[in-house]
Backbone as JSON, one array per atom type, in Angstrom:
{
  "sequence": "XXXXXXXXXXXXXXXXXXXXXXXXXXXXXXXXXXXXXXXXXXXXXXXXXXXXXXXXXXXXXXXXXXXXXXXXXXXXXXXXXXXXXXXXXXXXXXXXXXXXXXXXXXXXXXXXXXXXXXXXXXXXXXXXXXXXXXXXXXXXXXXXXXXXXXXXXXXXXXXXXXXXXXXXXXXXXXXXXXXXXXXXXXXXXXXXXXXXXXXXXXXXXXXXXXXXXXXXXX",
  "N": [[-124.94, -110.65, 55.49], [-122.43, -111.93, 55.56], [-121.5, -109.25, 56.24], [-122.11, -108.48, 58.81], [-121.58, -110.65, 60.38], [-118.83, -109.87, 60.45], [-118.66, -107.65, 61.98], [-119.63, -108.31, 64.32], [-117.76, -109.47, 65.14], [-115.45, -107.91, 65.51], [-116.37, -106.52, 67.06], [-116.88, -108.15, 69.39], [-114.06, -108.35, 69.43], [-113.46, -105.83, 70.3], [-114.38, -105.81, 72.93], [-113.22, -107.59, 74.18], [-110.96, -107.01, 74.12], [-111.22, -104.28, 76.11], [-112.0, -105.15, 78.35], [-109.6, -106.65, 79.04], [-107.96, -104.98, 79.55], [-109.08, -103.31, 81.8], [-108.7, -105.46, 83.59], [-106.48, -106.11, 84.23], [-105.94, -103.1, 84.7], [-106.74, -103.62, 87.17], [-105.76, -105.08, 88.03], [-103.0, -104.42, 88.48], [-103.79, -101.43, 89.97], [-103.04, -100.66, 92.35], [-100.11, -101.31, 92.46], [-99.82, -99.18, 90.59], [-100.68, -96.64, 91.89], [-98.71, -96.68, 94.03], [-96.44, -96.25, 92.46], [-97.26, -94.03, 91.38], [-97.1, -91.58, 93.79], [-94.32, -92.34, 94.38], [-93.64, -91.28, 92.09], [-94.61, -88.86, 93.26], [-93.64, -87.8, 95.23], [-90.93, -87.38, 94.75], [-90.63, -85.32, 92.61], [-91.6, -83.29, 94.73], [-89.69, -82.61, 96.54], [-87.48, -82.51, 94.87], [-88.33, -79.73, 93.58], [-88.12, -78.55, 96.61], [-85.59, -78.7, 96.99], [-84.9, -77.41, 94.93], [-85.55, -74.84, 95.62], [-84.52, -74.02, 98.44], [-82.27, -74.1, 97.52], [-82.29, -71.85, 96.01], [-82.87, -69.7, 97.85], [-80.16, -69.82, 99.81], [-78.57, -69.28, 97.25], [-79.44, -66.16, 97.49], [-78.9, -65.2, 99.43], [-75.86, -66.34, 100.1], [-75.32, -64.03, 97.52], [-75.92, -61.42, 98.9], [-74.55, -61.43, 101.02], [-71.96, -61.24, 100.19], [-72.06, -58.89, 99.08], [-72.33, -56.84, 101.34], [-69.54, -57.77, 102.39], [-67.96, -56.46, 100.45], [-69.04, -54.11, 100.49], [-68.07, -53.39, 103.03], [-65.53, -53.79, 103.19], [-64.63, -51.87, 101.98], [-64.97, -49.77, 103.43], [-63.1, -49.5, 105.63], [-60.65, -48.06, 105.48], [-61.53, -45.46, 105.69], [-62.57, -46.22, 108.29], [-61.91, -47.87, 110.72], [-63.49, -49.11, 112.8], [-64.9, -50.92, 111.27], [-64.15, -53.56, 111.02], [-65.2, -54.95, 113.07], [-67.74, -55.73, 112.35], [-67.34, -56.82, 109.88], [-65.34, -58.87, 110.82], [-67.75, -60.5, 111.55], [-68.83, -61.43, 109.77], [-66.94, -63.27, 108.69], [-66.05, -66.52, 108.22], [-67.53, -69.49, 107.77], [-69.04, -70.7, 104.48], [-69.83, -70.07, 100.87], [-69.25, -67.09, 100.23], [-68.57, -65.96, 102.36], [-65.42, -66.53, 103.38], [-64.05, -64.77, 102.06], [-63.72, -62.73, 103.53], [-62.22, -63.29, 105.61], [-59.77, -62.81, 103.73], [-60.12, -60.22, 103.04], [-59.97, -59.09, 105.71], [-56.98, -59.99, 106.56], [-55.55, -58.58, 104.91], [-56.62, -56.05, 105.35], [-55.18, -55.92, 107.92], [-52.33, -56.24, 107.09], [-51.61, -53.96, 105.93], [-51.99, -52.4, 107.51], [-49.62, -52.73, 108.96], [-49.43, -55.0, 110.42], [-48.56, -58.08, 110.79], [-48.57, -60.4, 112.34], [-51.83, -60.28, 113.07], [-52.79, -60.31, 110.75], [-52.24, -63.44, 109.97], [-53.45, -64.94, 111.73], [-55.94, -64.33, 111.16], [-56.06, -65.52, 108.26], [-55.12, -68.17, 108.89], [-57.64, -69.31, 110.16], [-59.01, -69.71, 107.47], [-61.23, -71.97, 106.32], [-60.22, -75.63, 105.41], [-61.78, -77.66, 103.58], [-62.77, -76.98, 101.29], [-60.88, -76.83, 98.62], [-59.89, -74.07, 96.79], [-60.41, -71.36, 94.66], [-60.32, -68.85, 96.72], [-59.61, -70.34, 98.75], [-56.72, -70.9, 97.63], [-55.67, -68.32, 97.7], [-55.78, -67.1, 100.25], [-53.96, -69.47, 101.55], [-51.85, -68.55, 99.53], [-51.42, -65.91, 100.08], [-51.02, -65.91, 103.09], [-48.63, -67.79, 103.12], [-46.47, -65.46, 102.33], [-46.91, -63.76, 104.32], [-45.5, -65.27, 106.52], [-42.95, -64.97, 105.07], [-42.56, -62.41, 105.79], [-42.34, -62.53, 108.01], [-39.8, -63.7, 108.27], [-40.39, -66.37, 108.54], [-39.2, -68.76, 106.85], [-39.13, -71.61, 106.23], [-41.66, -72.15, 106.93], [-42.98, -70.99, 104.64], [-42.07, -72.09, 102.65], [-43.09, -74.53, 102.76], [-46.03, -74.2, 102.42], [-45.88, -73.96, 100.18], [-44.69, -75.56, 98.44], [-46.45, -77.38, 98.62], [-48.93, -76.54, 97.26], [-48.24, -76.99, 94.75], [-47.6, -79.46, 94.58], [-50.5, -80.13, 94.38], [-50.67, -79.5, 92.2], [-52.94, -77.78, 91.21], [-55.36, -75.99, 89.08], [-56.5, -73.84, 89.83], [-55.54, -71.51, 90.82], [-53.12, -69.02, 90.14], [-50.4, -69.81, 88.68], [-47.7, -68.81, 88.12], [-47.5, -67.23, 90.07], [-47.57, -68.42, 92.65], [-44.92, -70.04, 92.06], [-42.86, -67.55, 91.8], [-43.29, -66.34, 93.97], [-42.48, -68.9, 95.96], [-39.86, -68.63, 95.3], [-39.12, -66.31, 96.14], [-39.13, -66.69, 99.05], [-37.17, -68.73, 99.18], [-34.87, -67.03, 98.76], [-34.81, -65.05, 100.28], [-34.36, -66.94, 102.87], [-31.7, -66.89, 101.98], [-31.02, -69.21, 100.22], [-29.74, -69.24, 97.89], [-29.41, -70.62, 94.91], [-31.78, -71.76, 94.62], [-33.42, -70.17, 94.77], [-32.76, -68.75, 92.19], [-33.36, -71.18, 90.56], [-36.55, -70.83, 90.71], [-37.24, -68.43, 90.03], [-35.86, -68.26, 87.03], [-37.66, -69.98, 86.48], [-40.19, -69.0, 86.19], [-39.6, -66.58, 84.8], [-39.23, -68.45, 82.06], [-41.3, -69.78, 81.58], [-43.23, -67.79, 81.91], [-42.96, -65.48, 80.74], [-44.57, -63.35, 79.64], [-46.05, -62.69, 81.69], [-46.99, -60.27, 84.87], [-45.39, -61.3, 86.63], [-43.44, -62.35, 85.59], [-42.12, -60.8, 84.15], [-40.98, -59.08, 86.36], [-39.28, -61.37, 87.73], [-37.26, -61.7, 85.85], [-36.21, -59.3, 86.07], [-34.73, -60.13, 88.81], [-33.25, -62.45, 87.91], [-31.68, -61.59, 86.31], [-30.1, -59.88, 88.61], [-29.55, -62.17, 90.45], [-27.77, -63.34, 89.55], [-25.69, -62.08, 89.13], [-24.56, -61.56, 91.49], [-22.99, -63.55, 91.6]],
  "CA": [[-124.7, -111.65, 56.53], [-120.81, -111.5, 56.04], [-120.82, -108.0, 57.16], [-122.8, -108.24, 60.11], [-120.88, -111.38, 61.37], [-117.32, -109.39, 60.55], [-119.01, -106.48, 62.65], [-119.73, -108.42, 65.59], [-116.31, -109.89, 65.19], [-114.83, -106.59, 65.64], [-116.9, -105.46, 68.28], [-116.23, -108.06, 70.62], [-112.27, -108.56, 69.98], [-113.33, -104.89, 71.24], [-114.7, -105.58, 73.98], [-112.47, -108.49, 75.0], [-109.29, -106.02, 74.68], [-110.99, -103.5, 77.11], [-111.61, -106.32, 79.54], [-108.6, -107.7, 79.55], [-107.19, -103.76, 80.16], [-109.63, -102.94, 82.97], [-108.51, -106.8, 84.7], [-104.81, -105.62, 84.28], [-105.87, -102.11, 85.61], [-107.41, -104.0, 88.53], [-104.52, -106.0, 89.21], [-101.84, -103.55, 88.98], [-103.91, -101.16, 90.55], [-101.62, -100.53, 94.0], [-98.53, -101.03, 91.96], [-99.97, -97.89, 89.8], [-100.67, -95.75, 93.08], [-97.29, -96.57, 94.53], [-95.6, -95.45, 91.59], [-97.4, -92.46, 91.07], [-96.98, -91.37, 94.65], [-92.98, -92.31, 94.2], [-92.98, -89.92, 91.23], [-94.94, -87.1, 93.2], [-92.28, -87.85, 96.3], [-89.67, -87.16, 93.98], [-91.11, -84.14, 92.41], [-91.57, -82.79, 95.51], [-88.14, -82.92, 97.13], [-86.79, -81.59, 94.01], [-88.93, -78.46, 94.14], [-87.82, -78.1, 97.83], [-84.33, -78.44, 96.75], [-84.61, -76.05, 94.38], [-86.1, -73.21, 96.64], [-83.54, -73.81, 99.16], [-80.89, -73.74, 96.69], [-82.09, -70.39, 95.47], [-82.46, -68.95, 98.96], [-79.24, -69.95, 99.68], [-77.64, -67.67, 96.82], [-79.86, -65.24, 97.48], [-78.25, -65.21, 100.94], [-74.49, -65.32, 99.3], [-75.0, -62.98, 97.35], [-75.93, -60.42, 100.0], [-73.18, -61.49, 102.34], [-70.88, -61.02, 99.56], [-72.41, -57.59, 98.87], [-71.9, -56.79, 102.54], [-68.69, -57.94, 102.49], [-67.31, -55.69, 99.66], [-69.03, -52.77, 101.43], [-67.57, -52.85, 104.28], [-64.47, -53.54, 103.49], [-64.43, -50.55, 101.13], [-64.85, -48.5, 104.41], [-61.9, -49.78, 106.38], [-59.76, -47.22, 105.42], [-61.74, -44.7, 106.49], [-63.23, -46.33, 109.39], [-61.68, -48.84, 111.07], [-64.24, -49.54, 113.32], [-65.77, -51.44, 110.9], [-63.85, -54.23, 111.1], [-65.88, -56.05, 114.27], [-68.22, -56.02, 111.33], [-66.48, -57.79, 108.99], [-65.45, -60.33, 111.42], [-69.26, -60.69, 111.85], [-69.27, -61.97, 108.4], [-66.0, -64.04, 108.33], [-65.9, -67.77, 108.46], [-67.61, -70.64, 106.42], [-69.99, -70.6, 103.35], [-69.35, -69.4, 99.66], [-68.15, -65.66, 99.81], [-67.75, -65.19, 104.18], [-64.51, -66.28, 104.2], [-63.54, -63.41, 101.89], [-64.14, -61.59, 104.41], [-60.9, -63.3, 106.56], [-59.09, -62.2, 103.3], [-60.08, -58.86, 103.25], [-59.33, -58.61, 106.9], [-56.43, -59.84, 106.37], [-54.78, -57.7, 103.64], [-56.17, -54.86, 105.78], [-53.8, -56.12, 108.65], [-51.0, -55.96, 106.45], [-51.87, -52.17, 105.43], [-52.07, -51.55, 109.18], [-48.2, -53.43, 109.7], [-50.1, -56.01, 111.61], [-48.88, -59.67, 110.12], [-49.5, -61.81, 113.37], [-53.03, -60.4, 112.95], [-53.16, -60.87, 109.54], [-51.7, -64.47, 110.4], [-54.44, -65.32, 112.74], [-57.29, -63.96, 110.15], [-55.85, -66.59, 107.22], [-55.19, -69.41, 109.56], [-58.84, -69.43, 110.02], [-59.87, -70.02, 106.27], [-61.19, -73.96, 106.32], [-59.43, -75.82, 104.17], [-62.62, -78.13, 103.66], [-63.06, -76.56, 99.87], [-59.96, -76.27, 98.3], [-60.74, -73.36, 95.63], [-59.41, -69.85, 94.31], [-60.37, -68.46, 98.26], [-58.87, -70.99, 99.82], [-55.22, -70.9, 97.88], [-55.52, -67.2, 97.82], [-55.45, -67.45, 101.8], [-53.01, -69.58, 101.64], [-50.32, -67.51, 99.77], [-51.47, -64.54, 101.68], [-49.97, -66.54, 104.13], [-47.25, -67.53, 103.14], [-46.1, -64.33, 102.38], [-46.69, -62.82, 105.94], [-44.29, -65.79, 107.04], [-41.44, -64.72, 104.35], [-42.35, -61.32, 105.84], [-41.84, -62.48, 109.45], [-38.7, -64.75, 108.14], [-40.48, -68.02, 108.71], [-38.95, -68.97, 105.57], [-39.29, -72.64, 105.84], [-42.99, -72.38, 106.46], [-43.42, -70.38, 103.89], [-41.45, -72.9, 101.44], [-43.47, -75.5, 102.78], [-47.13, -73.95, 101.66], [-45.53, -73.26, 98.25], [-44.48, -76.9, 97.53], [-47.96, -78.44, 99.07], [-49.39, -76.4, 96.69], [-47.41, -76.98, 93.66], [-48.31, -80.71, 94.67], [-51.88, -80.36, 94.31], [-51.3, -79.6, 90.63], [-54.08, -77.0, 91.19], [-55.89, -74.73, 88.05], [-57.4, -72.66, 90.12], [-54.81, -70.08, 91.18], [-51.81, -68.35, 88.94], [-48.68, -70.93, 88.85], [-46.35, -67.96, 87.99], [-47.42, -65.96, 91.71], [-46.7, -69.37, 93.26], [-43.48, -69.98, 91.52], [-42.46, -66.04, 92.33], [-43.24, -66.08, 96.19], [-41.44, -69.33, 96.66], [-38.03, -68.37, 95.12], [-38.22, -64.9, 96.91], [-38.5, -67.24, 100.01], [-35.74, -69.24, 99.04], [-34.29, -66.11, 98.41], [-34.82, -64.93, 102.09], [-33.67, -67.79, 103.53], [-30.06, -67.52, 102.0], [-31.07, -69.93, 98.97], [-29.79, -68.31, 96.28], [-29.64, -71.39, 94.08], [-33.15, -72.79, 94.48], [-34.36, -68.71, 94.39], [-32.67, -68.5, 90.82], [-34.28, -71.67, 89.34], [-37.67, -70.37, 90.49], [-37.12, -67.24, 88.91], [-35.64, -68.95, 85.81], [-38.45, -70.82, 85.92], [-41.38, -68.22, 86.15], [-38.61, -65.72, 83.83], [-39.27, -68.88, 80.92], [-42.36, -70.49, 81.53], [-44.65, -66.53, 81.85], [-42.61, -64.22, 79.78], [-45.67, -62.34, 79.08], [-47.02, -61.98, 82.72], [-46.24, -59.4, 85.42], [-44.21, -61.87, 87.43], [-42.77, -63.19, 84.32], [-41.32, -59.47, 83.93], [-39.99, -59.12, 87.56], [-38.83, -62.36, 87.7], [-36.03, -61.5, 84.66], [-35.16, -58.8, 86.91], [-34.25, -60.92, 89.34], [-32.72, -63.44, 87.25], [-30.49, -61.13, 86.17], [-29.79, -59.49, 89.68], [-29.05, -62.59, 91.59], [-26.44, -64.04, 88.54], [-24.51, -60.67, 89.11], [-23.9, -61.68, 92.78], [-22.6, -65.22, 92.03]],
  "C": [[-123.22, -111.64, 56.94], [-120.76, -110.52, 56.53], [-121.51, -107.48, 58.19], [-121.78, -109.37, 61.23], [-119.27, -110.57, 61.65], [-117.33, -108.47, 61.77], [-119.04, -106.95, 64.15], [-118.06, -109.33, 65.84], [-115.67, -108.73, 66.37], [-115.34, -106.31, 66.85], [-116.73, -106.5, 69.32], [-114.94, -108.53, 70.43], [-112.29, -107.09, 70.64], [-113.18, -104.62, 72.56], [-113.39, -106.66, 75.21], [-111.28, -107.84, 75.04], [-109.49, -105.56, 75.91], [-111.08, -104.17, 78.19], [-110.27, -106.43, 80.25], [-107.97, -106.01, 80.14], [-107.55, -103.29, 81.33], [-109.47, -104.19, 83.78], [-106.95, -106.27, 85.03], [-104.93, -104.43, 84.95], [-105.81, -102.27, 87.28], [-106.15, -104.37, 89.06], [-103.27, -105.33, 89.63], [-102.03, -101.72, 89.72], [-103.03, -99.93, 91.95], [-100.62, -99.82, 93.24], [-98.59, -99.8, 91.25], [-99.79, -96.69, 91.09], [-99.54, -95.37, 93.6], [-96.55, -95.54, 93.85], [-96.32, -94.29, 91.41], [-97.07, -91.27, 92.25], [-95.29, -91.22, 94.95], [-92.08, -90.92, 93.33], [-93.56, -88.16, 92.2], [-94.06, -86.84, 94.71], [-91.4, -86.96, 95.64], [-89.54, -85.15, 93.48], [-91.01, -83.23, 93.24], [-90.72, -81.94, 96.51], [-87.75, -81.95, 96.18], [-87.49, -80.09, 93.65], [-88.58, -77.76, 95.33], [-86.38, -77.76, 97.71], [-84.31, -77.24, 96.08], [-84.76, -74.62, 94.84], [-85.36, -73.06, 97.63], [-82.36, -73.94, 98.61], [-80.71, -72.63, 96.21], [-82.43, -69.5, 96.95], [-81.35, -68.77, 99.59], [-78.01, -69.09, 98.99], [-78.18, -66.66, 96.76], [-79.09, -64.37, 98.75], [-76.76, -64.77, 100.66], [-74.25, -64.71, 99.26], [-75.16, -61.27, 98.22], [-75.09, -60.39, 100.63], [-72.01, -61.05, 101.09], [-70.59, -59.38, 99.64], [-72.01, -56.73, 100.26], [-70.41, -56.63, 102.6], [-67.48, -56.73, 102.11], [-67.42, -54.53, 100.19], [-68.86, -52.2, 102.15], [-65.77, -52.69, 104.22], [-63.61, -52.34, 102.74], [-63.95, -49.11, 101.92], [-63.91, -48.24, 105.62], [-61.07, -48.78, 106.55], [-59.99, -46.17, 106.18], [-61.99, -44.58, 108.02], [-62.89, -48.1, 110.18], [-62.1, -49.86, 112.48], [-64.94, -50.51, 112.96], [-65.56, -53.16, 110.67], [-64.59, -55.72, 111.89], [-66.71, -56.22, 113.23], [-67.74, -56.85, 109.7], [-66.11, -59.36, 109.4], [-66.55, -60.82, 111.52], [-69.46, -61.78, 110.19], [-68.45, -63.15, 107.83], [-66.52, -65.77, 108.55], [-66.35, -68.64, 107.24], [-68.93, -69.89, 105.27], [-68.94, -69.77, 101.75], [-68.47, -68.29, 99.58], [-67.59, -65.49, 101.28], [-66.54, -65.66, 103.83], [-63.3, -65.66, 102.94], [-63.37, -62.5, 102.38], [-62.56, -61.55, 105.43], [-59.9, -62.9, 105.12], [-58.61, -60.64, 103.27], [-59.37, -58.13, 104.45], [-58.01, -58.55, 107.45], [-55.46, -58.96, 105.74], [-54.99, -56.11, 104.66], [-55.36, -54.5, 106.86], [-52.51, -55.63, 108.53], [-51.0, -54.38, 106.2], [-51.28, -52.04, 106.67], [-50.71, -52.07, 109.91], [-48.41, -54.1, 110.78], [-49.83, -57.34, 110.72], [-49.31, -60.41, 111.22], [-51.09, -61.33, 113.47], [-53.85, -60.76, 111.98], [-53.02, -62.54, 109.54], [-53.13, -65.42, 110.94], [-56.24, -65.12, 111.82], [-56.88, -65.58, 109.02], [-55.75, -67.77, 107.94], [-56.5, -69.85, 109.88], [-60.0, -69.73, 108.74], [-59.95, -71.34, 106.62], [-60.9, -74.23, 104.91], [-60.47, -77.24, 103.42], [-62.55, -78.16, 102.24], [-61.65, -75.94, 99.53], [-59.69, -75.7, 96.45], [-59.97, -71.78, 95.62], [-58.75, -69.33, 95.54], [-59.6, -69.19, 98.71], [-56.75, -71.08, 99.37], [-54.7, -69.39, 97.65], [-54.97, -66.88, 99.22], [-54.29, -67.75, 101.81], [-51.23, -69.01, 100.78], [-49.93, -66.63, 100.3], [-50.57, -64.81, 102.94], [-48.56, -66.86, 104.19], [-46.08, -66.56, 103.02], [-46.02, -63.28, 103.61], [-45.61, -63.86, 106.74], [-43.45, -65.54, 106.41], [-41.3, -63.38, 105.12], [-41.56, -61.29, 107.28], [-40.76, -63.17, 109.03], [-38.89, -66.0, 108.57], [-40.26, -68.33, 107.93], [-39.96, -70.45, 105.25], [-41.35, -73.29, 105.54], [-43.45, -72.51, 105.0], [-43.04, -71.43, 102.01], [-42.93, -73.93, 101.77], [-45.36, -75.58, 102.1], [-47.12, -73.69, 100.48], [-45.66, -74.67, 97.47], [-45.97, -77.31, 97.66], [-49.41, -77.73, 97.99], [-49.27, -76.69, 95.27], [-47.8, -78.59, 93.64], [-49.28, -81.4, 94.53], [-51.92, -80.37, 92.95], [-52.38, -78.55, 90.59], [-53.82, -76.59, 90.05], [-56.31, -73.43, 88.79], [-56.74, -71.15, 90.71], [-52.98, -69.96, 90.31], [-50.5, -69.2, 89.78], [-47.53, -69.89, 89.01], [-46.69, -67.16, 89.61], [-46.82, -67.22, 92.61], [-45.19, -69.95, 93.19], [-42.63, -68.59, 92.27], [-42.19, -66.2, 93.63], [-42.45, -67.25, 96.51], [-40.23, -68.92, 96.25], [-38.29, -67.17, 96.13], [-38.46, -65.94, 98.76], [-37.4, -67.62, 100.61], [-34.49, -68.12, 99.25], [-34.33, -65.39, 99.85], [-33.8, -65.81, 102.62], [-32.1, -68.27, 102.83], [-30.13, -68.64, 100.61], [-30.92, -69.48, 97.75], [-29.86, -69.42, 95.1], [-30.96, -71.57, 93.83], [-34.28, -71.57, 94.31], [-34.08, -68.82, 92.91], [-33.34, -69.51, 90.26], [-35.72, -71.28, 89.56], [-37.57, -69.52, 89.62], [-37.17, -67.51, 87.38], [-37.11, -69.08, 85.08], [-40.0, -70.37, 85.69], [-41.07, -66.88, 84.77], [-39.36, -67.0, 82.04], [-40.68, -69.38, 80.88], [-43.82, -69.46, 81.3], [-43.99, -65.44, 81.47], [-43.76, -63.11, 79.82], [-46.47, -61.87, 80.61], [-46.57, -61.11, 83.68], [-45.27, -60.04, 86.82], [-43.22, -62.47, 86.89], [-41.39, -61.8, 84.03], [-40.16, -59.1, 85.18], [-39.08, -60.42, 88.0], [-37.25, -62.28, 86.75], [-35.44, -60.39, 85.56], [-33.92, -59.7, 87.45], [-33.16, -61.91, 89.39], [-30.86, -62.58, 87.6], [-29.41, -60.05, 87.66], [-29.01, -60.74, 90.94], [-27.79, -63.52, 90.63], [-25.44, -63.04, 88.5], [-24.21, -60.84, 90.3], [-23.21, -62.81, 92.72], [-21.04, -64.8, 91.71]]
}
């Protein structure tokens, strides 16, 4: 008798659980739909993202590939250039392309063309490319004797504090500015200061030249 009444005990606190779970299903219902519909939104999107994030460097890397190959053939063929420009401007690797074109300017004793190629990097992303450009640059103004420019993209960089491009090439190119423009003081503490601070690197080495070349004129 006890273990028939315990039994039906049991069986309906059973039944009165699943009740109460299929009244709660009922009622939240919707609110279940919504949300599942929220998560397969979500899902969705991020799948799309991801496939246009990998088409994207699939894309890159081709233009990059491009890039390198053409400008490999410059030398020989300097036709190939209109092709190159074809490739220059924004995204990830194109505006390696206004480097390349640049530098092969300079080969060709062309700085106002080289000039006109780097003035065109956007300064949007400011990243290896972009302060690569800009010393490129500055360096075709020490070449033309725009000194002061050329000071002035040195400090604005030196200001940023940047990691992303070698302190001692920036240090270097502005003193030999300075060093252009008649500054022999403010050339020697660069020097000094690329001479103590990168001993060990190859501007660290020419730099001690220097040192010692412009303290023998004083």
């Amino acid at each position: 008798m006890k273990k028939e009444m315990r039994k039906r005990l049991k069986e309906d606190e059973f039944v009165s659980t699943m009740t109460k779970l299929l009244d709660l299903a009922k009622k939240w219902s919707r609110q279940l739909l919504i949300a599942t519909g929220v998560v397969a939104v979500v899902v969705l999107v991020f799948l799309v993202f991801r496939m246009i994030k990998a088409q994207e460097i699939k894309k890159d890397s081709r233009t990059l590939a491009e890039i390198i190959e053409i400008s490999a053939q410059l030398g020989e063929d300097p036709g190939k250039v209109a092709e190159l420009e074809a490739l220059a401007g924004g995204g990830k690797f194109a505006r390696i392309a206004y480097l390349k074109l640049a530098a092969f300017a300079i080969e060709q004793g062309d700085p106002e063309k080289a000039q006109s190629y780097l003035e065109k990097v956007p300064s949007d992303k400011k990243d290896l490319t972009y302060y690569q450009a800009q010393d490129m640059l500055a360096q075709v103004y020490t070449q033309k004797g725009e000194y002061d420019k050329a000071i002035a993209i040195y400090e604005a960089i030196r200001e940023k504090d940047q990691k992303d491009y070698a302190p001692d090439a920036i240090l270097f190119h502005l003193a030999e500015a300075f060093e252009g423009k008649g500054e022999r003081d403010s050339a020697l503490e660069m020097y000094k200061k690329v001479k103590d601070e990168y001993p060990q690197s190859f501007y660290g080495f020419d730099a001690t030249k220097k040192v010692t070349e412009l303290e023998q004129k004083k």
